[in-house]
N, C-alpha and C positions, 0 to 999 in steps of 0.2 A: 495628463501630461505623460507623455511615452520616455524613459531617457533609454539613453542607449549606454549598455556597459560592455565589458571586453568580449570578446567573440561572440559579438552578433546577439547575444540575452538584452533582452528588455522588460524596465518594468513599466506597468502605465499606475500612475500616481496619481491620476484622477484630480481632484484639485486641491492635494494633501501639501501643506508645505513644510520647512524647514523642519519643524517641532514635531510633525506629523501625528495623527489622530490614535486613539486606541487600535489595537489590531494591525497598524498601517507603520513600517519605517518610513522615514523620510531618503528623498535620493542622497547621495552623496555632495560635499559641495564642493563647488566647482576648485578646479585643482588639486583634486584630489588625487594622490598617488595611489594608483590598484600596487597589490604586493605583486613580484614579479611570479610566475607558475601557479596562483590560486586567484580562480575567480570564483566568483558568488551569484551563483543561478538561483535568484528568490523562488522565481515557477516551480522549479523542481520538488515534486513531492518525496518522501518514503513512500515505500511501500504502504505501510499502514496509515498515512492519512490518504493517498488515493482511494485506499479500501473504504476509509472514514467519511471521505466527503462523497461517494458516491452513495449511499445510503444516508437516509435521512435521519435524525435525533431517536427517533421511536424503532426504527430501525436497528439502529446502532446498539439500542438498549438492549431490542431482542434478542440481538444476536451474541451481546457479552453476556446472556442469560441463555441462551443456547448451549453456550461453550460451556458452562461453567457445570454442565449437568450432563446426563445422559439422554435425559430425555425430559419434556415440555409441554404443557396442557396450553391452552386463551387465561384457563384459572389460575394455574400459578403464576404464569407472566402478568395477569393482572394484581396478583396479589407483592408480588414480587416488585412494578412495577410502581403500586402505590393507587388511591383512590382518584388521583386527576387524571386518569387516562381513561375512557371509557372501554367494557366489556367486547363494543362491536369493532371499534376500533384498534384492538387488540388483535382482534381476530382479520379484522380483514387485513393488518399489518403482516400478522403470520402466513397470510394466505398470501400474499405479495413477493414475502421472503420465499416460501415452496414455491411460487413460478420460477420466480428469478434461476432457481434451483440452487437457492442458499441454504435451505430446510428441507428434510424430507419428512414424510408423515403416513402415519397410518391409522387408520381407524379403530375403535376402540368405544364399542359400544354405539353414541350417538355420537360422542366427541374426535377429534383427532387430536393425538399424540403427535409433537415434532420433536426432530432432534437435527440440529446443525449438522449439513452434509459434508464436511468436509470441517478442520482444526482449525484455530486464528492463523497457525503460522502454516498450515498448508496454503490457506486463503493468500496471506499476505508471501507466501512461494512461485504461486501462481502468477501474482501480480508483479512480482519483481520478474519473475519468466518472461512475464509478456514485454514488459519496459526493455526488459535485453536485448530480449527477440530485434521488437521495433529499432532498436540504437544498430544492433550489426547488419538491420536489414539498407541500411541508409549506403549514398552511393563514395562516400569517404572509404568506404572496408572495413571490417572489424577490429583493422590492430589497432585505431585509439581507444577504443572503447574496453580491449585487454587492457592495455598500456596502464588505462585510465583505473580500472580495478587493482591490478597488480601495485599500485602506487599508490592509492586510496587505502587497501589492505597492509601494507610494509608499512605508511606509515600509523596505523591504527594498533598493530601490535605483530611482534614478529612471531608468537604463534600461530597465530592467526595465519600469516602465509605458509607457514610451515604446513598448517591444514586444506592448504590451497593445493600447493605442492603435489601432497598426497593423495586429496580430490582427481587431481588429472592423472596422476599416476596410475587410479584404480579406473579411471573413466577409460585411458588408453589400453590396460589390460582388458577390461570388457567390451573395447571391441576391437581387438585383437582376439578374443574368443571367439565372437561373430562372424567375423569375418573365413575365421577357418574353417574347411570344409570338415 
C-alpha cells in the first residue's frame, strides 16, 4: 500500500497495518493533521546508513575494523571477526572491498596487507557531497535546498551556523584568491 504524504514523499506499506510489523511504522490515520513547515520523509537516508546499507553485514564489519587500525591482514579480520566466518570468505570480502576502492592493499610476503582508503567520516563526506550535488542539480534551483540546510542548522544549534557563517566566509575568500590574477 503506497500512501501519499505532504510534498509528493511516499511510503509503500506493503501489507503492514495500523499496529505495524517490526522494523516497519505504520502510516498515519486518516485525519491526521501534518504539523504545519515539518514533514517527514521516511526514504530519506543519513549519510551513514546510505554508506550502511550499500555494503553488505561482513562488509560493514570489515570496514569498522579497517577504520579502527592502520592496517589489516584475511588473519586478523578473521580473528577479529570471530570463528563463524570462514578464512576464504574473509578474504574474498576483502578483495571485493579493494575493488570497490574501499581498501587499498599491498603485498607483503605471500599475504596482503589492507588498510581503509579513505576515514568513516571522509566516506560518509563524500556521500553526503554527492546527495547535495544530486538535490542542487534538480530543475527547482538550489535555493530550497540552502533554505533547507540554513533552517535545519539554526534550528539544530546556533553554533552550529555560526560555523556555517564562517565555512562560506573562508570558501568566498578562497576563491577570491583564485580568481585573482
Amino acid at each position: 500500500m503506497l500512501v501519499a504524504e505532504p510534498a509528493g514523499a511516499f511510503r509503500d506499506y506493503g501489507e503492514v497495518g495500523r499496529e505495524g510489523q517490526e522494523g516497519l511504522e505504520a502510516p498515519p490515520a486518516p485525519g491526521y493533521t501534518w504539523p504545519v513547515g515539518r514533514f517527514l520523509f521516511w526514504g530519506f537516508k543519513s549519510s551513514d546508513e546510505v554508506l550502511g546499507n550499500a555494503l553488505g553485514a561482513l562488509e560493514r564489519g570489515v570496514m569498522e575494523l579497517a577504520w579502527s587500525r592502520p592496517e589489516i591482514t584475511v588473519r586478523d579480520a578473521c580473528a577479529a571477526l570471530g570463528s563463524a566466518v570462514a578464512y576464504t570468505t574473509v578474504m574474498t570480502t576483502m578483495d571485493r572491498l579493494y575493488k570497490k576502492r574501499l581498501l587499498t592493499r599491498r603485498k607483503v610476503g605471500r599475504a596482503f596487507v589492507y588498510a581503509a582508503a579513505a576515514s568513516r567520516s571522509e566516506m560518509e563526506g563524500a556521500v553526503a557531497a554527492e546527495l547535495v550535488d544530486s538535490l542542487l542539480a534538480r530543475d527547482s534551483g538550489p535555493l530550497p535546498i540552502l533554505s533547507s540546510l540554513v533552517d535545519a542548522v539554526s534550528e539544530r544549534d546556533r553554533a552550529l551556523l555560526e560555523e556555517l557563517e564562517r565555512l562560506v566566509r573562508e570558501k568566498r575568500r578562497e576563491l577570491d584568491r583564485t580568481r585573482q590574477p
